[in-house]
N, C-alpha and C positions, 0 to 999 in steps of 0.2 A: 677479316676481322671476326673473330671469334665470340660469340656472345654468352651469357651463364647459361642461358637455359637451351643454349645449340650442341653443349656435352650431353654426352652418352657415359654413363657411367657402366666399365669394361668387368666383367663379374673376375674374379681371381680364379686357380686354377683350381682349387677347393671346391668356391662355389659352382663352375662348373661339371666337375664330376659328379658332387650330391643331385645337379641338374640332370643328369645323364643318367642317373645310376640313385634312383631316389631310394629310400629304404623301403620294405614291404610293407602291406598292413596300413600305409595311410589315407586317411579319410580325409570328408571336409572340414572337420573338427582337428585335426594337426593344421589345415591350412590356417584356422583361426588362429592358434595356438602360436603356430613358427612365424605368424604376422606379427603378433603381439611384439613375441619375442626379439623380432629384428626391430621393432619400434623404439624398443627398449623396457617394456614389461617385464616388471621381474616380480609381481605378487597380485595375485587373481581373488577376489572374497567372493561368495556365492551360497549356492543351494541347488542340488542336483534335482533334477525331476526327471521325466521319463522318455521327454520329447529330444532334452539335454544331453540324453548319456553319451553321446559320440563326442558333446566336446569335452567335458568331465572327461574322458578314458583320454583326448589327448592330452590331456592339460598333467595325469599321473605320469605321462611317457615323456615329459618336457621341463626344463626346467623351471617352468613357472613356479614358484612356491603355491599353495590356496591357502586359503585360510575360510571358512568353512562354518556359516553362520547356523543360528538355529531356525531365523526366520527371515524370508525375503526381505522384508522394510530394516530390519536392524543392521541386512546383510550392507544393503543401499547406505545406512547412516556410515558405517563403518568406512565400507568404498569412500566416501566423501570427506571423511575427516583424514584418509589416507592421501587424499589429491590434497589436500588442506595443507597437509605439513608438509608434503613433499613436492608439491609446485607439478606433479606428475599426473597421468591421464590414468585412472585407478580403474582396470577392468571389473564388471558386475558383472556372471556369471549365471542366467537365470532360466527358468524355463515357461513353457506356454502355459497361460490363460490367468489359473487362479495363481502363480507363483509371482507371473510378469507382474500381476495388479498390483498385489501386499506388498509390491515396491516403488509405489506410485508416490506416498509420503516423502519417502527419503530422497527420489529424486526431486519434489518440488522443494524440499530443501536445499539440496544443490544448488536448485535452479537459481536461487533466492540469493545464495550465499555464494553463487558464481564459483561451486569445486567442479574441477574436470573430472566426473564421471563417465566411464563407455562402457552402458549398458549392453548386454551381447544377451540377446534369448531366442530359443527356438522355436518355431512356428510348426504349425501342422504343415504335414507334408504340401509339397508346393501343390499336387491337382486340389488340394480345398483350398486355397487361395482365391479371393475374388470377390467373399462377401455372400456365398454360397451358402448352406446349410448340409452339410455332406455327413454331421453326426461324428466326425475325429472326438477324439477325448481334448478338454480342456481348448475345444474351439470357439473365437470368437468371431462375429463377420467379420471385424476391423478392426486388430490389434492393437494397429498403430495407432487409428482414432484415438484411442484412448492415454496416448502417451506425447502427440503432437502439441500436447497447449502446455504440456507440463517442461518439456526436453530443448533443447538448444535446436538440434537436429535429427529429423529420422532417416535412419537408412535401412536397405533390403540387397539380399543376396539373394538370388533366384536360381543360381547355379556354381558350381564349385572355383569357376575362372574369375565370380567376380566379389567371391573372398574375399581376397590380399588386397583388391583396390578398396572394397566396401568398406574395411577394419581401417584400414590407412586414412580413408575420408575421412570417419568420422574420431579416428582419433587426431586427425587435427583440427577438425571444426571444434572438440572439447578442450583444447589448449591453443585456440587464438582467443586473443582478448577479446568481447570478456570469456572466462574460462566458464564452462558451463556443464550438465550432463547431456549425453549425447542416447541416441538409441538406435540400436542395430539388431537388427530379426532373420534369422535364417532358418529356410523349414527345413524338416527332421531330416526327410529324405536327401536334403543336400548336405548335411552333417556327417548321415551315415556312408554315404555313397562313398566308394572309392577313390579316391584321389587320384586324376591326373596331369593336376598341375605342377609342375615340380618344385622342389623344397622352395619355401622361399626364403629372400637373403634379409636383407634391409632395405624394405619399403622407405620412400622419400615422402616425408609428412609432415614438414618442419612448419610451424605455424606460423602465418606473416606479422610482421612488427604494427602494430599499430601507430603511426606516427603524428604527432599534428602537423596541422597546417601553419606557418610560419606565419602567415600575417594576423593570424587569430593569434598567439603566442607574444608577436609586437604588440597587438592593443593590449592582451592582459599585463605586460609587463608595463606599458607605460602608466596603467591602470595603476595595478600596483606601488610602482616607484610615486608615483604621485599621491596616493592616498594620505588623510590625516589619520586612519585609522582604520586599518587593515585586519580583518581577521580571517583566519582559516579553520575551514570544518574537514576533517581528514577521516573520511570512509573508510570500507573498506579493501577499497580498489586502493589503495596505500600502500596497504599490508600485503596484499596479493603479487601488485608488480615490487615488491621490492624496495619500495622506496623512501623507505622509512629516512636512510640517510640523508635522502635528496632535500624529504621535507622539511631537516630540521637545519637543512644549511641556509635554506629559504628563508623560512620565519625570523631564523639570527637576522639574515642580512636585511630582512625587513623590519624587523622587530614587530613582528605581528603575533599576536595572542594566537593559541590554537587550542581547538575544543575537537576532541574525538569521538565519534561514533561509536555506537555500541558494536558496533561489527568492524570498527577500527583500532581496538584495542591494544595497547601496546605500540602506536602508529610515532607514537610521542612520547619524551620523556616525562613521568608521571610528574615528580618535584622540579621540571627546567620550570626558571622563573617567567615561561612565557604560556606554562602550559595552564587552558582551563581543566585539565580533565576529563571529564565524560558527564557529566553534571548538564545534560540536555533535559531530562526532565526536572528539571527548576527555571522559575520564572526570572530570576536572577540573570541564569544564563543566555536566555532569552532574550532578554533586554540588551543584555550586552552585546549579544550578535545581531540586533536591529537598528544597535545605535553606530554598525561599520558603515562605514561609506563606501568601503570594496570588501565584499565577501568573496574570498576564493574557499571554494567547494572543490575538493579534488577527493573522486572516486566514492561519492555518494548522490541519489538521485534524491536525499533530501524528503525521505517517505515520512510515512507518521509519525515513527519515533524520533528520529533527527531534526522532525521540524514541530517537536513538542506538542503530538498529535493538531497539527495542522492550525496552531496558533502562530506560529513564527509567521512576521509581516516582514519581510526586510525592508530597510528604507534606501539604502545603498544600490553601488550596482553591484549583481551579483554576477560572478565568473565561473563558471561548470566545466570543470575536467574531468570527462567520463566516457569509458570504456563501448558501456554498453549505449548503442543509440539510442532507443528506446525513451531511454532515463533524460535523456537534454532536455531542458527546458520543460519537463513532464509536469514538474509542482510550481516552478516559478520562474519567470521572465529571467535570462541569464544568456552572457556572452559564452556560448557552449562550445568544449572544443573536443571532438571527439576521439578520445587520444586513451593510449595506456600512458599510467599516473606515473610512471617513472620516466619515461622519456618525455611527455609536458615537463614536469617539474626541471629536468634536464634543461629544456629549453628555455624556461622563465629562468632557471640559474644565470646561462651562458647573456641575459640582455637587459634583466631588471637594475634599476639603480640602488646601493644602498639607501637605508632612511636612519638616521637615528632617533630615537624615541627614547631615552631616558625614562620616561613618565611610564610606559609599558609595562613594566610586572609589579605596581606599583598599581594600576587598574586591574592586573588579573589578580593580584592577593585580596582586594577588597571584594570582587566578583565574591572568590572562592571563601569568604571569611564571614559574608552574606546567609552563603548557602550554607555553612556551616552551622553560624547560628542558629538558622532557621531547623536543621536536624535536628540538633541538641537540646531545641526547645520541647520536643513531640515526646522525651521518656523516651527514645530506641534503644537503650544502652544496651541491649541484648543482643540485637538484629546487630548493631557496631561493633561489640565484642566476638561475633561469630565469623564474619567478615573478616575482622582483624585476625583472628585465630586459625584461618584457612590461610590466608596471604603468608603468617609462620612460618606452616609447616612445610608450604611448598615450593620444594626448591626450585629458582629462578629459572631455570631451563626447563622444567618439568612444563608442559603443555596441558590446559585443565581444560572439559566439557563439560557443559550446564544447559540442564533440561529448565524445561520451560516451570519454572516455581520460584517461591516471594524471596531465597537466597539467589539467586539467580537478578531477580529486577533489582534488590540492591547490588549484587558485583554490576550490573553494565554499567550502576553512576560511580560506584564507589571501590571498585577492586583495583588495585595498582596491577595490571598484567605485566609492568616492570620489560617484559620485552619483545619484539613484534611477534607475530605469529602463535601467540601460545596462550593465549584464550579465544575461544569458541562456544557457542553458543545455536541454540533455537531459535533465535530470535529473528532470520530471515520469514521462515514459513509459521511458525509458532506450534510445529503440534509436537507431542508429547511422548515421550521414549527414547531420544537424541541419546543421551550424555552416556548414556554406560558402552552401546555399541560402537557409538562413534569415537572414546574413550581404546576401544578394543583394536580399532583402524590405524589408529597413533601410535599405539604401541607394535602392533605389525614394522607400521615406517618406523620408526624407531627405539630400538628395544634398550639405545643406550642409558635411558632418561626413564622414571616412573611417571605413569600420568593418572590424572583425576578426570573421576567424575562426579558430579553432583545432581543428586535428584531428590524428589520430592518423593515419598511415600506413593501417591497417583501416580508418577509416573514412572515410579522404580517397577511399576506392574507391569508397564509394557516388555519392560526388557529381563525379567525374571528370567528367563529361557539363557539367556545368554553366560550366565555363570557357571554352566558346562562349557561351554566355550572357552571362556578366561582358564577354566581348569584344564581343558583340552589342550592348549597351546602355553601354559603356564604365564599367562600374558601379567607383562609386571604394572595391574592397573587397581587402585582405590578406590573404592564404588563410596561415596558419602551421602549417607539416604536421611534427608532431615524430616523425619516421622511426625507429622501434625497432624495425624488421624483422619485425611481425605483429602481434597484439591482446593489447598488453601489459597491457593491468589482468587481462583474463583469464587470462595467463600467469602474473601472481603469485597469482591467485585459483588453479588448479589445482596450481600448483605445493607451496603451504599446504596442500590439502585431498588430493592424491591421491599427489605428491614427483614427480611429471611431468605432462606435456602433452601434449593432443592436437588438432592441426586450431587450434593459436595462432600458427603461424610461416608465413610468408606469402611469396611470391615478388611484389616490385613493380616498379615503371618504375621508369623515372631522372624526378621531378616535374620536376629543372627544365627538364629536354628537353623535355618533354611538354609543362607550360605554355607552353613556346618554340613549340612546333607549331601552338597556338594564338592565336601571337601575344602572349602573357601574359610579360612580364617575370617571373623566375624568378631566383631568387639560392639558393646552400647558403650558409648559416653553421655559424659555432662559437655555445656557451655563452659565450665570450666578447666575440666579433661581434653577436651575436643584436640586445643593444640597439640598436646605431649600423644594424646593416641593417633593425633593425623601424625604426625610427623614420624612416629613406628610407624605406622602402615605403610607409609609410603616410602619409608627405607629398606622394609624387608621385601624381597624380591619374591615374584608373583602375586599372585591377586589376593585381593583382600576389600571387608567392607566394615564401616564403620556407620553404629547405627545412633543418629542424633533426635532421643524424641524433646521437640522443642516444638512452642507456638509459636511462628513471628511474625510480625506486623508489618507492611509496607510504609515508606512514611508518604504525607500526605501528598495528594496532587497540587501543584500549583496551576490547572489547565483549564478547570473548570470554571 
């Protein structure tokens, strides 16, 4: 009897003569390279440094495409918004000390927002390994210390044999559920050294299925099928496994209301008569998700903002479908199943009973009609109009990133993402620079489709660097920079808590000079322009920026 894992998988006659007969001139830096490559990598984002150069020179001689940031953290955003769209393990390409660190941001975004990142940097030569003080350039005692609380997983190659296994490990610890960035460090001297491992072919690195457990999967569905009033909150472990279809065969057959996460956007249809939207920060919504008697939660751990910074009481029992283990039962008592969202949901399909609910969209219009009111009252008509005039312009498949600024907190309640995977956001880690690079990373993955970003004035600063980039590779992306003369969510946040401000108001360029010096088409709009110039920008192919100076106002909390 012959078992899966008692095969030997026999090399073809190809791969044994490249074995026998490897080409000259390779280092340990092709061994990373030709690992990647048989993983299935087929585009590398990075920043070359000096520790780095052996894999850089193999990564020119292979057909890795790169793509070639200005700054390590933006390179990281990039990397992550490219695993984002492409469900793939996005090589980071980086080198020792000060380069590894300025990429510490973008992988806790990652981390956050679970994109498969594999980080790859290079180490001082292996003898100053140890924690030593040996005076190498750009040496730290303990590299990794600094990247362990941030990372899924750290790995180390100490010699050129344990390459191919080192890159294969961690490229599948960064795409098993939950999907995560990973980090992997090889010192110089085993980059440069001669290679004599032979080529390699295709590493075996396929990541395991996360499955639940079936009798956990029997209670929630009897859970469910019994419930008078079922609601579901749809993460963004939804969106990640796939399962957007699964979810909304679910909720039909339960007739259960669903409310999306900010990091679940697009998980649901915006207008189906069962959906609440995204309307988590209102008290409205609130109440309605307290007043379930079974909450299913699939693919969020229910953090601050999901749980309306930490007001949400449930009264019900609550049921947890989630990935990451960590997350179970972290914020609230729940029948937890540790599962990827797609194959749960599979599960509850194949054993729940239908319910009929008539009365069901019929309670979410009034939810939603609630909250409406309650906007309409506050004078936003601006903030509504600008929102409305981005959703215009940008076509349905276009994929949008949003830096952390007050257009941004209104798209997580109020943007139709219209379809899964194609809004993204800062809002896992929260720091500032996201949207133009990671913007940059999207259109790498897909160059068939234009995409957006959006920033703030503060945080258009971080990523100024990057519009040689866009010009470099003619990347077809819309930089949208809403100009309110410094870091305005934190200007209404101080202004609320302290009745003034410090260190919010900001001295900037002129953007659309600026992207002109770059070569980057640049246009100012109005609130009323906005649509007709978003919607040129982001028709004409390659990059482009549109500069929006507007004030606008968040509307108010209901939490406090």
């Amino acid at each position: 009897m012959t078992h899966d894992h008692d095969l030997v998988l026999r090399p073809t006659a190809a791969q044994t003569e490249a074995a026998l007969n490897p080409p000259p001139g390779r280092t340990g830096g092709d061994l990373v390279v030709e690992t990647l490559a048989g993983l299935g990598a087929t585009t590398a984002f990075g920043l070359p440094g000096q520790h780095a150069l052996a894999l850089f020179d193999a990564v020119r001689r292979s057909s890795l495409r790169y793509v070639g940031l200005r700054v390590e953290n933006n390179a990281g955003f990039a990397a992550d918004a490219y695993g984002r769209i492409t469900g793939e393990a996005a090589p980071l390409l980086l080198s020792t000390g000060p380069g590894a660190l300025t990429s510490l941001a973008a992988l806790q975004e990652a981390a956050a927002a679970s994109a498969p990142v594999l980080a790859i940097a290079s180490q001082v030569p292996a003898a100053g390994l140890g924690g030593g003080r040996h005076g190498y350039l750009h040496e730290l005692r303990d590299q990794q210390a600094s990247f362990r609380d941030v990372v899924k997983s750290v790995h180390i190659a100490r010699t050129s044999s344990q390459i191919p296994s080192a890159v294969a490990e961690a490229w599948r610890s960064a795409l098993t559920a939950p999907h995560g960035p990973v980090w992997l460090e090889i010192p110089q001297d085993v980059l440069t050294a001669p290679a004599q491992v032979p080529v390699v072919t295709a590493p075996d690195a396929f990541p395991e299925d996360l499955v639940p457990r079936p009798e956990l999967t029997a209670v929630a569905a009897d859970l469910l099928s019994r419930a008078e009033r079922p609601v579901i909150v749809a993460g963004g472990g939804v969106v990640r496994a796939d399962a957007s279809g699964k979810l909304r065969a679910l909720a039909e057959a339960l007739n259960a209301p669903v409310v999306t996460t900010f990091g679940g956007k697009g998980a649901f249809p915006w207008h189906h008569p069962l959906s609440l939207q995204s309307w988590l920060e209102d008290r409205h919504t609130t109440d309605f998700l307290e007043d379930a008697d079974v909450l299913l939660v699939v693919g969020s751990g229910l953090g601050e903002l999901s749980s309306h910074y930490r007001t949400f009481a449930p009264r019900g029992r609550v049921v947890q479908i989630e990935a990451d283990l960590g997350k179970l039962e972290a914020n609230y008592p729940a029948l937890g199943i540790h599962a990827d969202a797609r194959l749960a949901l599979t599960a509850l399909l194949e054993t729940v009973t239908e319910r009929p609910d008539p009365g069901a969209p019929e309670r979410v219009a009034a939810v939603l009609d609630r909250v409406r009111r309650r906007i309409d009252a506050q004078g936003l008509t601006l903030e509504q109009d600008v929102v409305a005039a981005v959703r215009t312009a940008l076509p349905d498949a276009s994929p949008s990133f949003w830096d952390m600024t007050i257009l941004s907190y209104w798209a997580w309640s109020a943007f139709d993402a219209r379809r899964p995977n194609t809004m993204h956001s800062a809002q896992g880690a929260g720091g500032l620079g996201y949207a133009f690079p990671a913007a940059l990373g999207a259109a790498a993955a897909d160059p068939s489709v234009p995409v957006l970003a959006v920033s703030g004035d503060g945080g258009a600063m971080y990523s100024l660097a990057e519009l040689a980039t866009a010009k470099q590779y003619g990347s077809d992306v819309t930089w949208l920079i809403v100009d309110d003369g410094g870091y305005g969510i934190l200007r209404e946040y101080m202004t609320e808590s302290f009745g003034e401000t410090t260190g919010t108001e900001l001295v900037r360029p002129d953007f659309v000079a600026l992207a002109g010096s770059f070569g980057v088409p640049a246009v100012r709009t109005t609130p009323d322009a906005l649509a007709a110039d978003l919607a040129k920008a982001l028709a004409t192919p390659g990059p482009s920026v549109v500069v929006l100076p507007a004030l606008l106002r968040m509307f108010e909390p209901t939490h406090l």
